[in-house]
C-alpha positions as CSV (number, residue, x, y, z in Angstrom):
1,X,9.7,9.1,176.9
2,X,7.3,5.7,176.7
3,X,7.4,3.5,174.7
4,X,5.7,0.3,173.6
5,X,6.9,-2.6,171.8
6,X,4.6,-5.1,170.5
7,X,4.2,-7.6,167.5
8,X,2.9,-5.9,164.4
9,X,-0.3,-7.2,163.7
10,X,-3.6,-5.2,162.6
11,X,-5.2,-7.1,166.2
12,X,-2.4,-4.9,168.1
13,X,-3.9,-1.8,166.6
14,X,-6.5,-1.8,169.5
15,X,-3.4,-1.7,171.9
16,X,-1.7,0.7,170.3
17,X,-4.0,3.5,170.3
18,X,-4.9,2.9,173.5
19,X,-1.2,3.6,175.0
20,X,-1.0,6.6,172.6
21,X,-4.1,8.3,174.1
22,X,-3.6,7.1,177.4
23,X,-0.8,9.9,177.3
24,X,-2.9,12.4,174.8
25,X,-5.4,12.6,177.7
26,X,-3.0,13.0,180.5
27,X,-1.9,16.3,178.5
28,X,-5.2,17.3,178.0
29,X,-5.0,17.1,174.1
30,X,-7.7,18.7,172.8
31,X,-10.6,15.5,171.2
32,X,-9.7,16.6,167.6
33,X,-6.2,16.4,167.8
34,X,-6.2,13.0,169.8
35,X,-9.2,11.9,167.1
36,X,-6.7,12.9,164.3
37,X,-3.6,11.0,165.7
38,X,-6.5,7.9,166.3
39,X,-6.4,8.0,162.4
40,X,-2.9,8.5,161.9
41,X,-2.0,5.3,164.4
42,X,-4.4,3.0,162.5
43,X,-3.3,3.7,159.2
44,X,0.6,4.0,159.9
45,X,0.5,0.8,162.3
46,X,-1.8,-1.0,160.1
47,X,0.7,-0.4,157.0
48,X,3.3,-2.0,159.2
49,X,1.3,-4.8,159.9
50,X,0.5,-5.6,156.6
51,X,3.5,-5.1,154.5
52,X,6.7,-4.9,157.0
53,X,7.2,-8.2,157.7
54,X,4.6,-9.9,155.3
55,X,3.8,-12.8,155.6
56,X,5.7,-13.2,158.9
57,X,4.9,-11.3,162.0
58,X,7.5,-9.0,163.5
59,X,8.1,-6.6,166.2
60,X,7.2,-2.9,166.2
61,X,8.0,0.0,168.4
62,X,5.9,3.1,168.8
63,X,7.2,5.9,171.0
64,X,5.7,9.0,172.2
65,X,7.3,12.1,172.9
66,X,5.5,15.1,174.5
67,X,7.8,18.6,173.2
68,X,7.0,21.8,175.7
69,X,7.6,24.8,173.6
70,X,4.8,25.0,171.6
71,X,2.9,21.6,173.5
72,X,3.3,19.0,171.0
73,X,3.4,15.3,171.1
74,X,5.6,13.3,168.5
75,X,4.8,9.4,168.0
76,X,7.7,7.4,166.7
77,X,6.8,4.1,164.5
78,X,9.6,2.0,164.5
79,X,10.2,-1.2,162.6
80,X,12.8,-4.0,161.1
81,X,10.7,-4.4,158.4
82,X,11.1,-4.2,154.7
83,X,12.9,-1.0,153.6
84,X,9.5,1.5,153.1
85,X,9.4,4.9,152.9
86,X,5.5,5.8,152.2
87,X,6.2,9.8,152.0
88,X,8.1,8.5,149.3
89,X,4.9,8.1,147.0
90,X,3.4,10.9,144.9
91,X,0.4,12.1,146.6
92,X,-3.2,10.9,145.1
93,X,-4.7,12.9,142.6
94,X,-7.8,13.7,145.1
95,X,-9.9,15.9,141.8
96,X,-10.5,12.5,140.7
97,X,-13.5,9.6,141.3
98,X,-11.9,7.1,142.8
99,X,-12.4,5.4,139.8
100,X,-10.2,6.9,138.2
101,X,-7.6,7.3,141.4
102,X,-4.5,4.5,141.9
103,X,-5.5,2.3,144.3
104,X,-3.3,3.1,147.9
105,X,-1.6,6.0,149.1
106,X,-5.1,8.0,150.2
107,X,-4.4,6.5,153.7
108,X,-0.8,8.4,154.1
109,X,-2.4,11.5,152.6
110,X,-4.8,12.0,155.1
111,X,-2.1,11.4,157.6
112,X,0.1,14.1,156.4
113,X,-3.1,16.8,155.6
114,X,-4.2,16.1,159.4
115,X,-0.5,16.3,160.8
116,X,2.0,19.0,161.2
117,X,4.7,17.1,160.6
118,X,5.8,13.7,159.3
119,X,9.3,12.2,158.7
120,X,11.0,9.3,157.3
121,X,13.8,8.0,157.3
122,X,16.0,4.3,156.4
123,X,18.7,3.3,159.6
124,X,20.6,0.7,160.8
125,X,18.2,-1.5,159.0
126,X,15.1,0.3,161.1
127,X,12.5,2.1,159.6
128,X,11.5,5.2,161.1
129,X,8.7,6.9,160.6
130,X,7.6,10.2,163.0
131,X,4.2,12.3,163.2
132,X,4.2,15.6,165.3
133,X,1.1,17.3,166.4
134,X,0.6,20.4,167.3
135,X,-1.7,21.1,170.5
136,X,-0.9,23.5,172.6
């Protein structure tokens, strides 16, 4: 398992996708998979960023975990945020302009069309938030 711990802030996004497809490539992930997770790691660690410790800065953990049988790599956000569970939200109405769309949530839609799996959960005062993707 590695993981990286690092302040949440939207300059650490860089970093963090970085260390994620540092390990995508040395499992030969296939360039849409690790393009998908790019997006996934942007928006989820951006959302941490912005609203988990707002307006202070705070730590945040993102772990990755490569499963065998069928190849897949899980990637673990971790924070001591506020209490935020963004599967929670009703997905966007996407038949509508976005003029007529609610502003937010599109971002955590795409993650969960272009994943195969995505988890939340509230714990010892952590939020947790996991993406699997499929590659093998």
């Amino acid at each position: 398992m590695n993981e990286l711990t690092i302040d949440a802030t939207v300059e650490n996004i860089v970093q963090v996708t970085s260390f994620v497809e540092e390990k995508l490539e040395a499992l030969g992930c296939p360039m849409k998979a690790q393009m998908q997770i790019s997006v996934a790691i942007d928006e989820l660690f951006g959302n941490i960023a912005h609203y988990a410790y707002n307006p202070e800065v705070g730590p945040a953990t993102v772990r990755v975990e490569v499963i065998r049988s069928p190849l897949a790599v899980v990637i673990t956000f971790i924070d001591n945020g506020v209490q935020y569970d963004p599967l929670a939200k009703e997905d966007p109405d996407t038949a509508l302009s976005a003029e007529e769309r609610e502003i937010g949530g599109l971002g955590i839609y795409m993650v969960k069309k272009s994943m195969d799996e995505i988890t939340y959960e509230y714990r010892e005062g952590q939020n947790i938030l996991r993406i699997r993707k499929n590659i093998g």
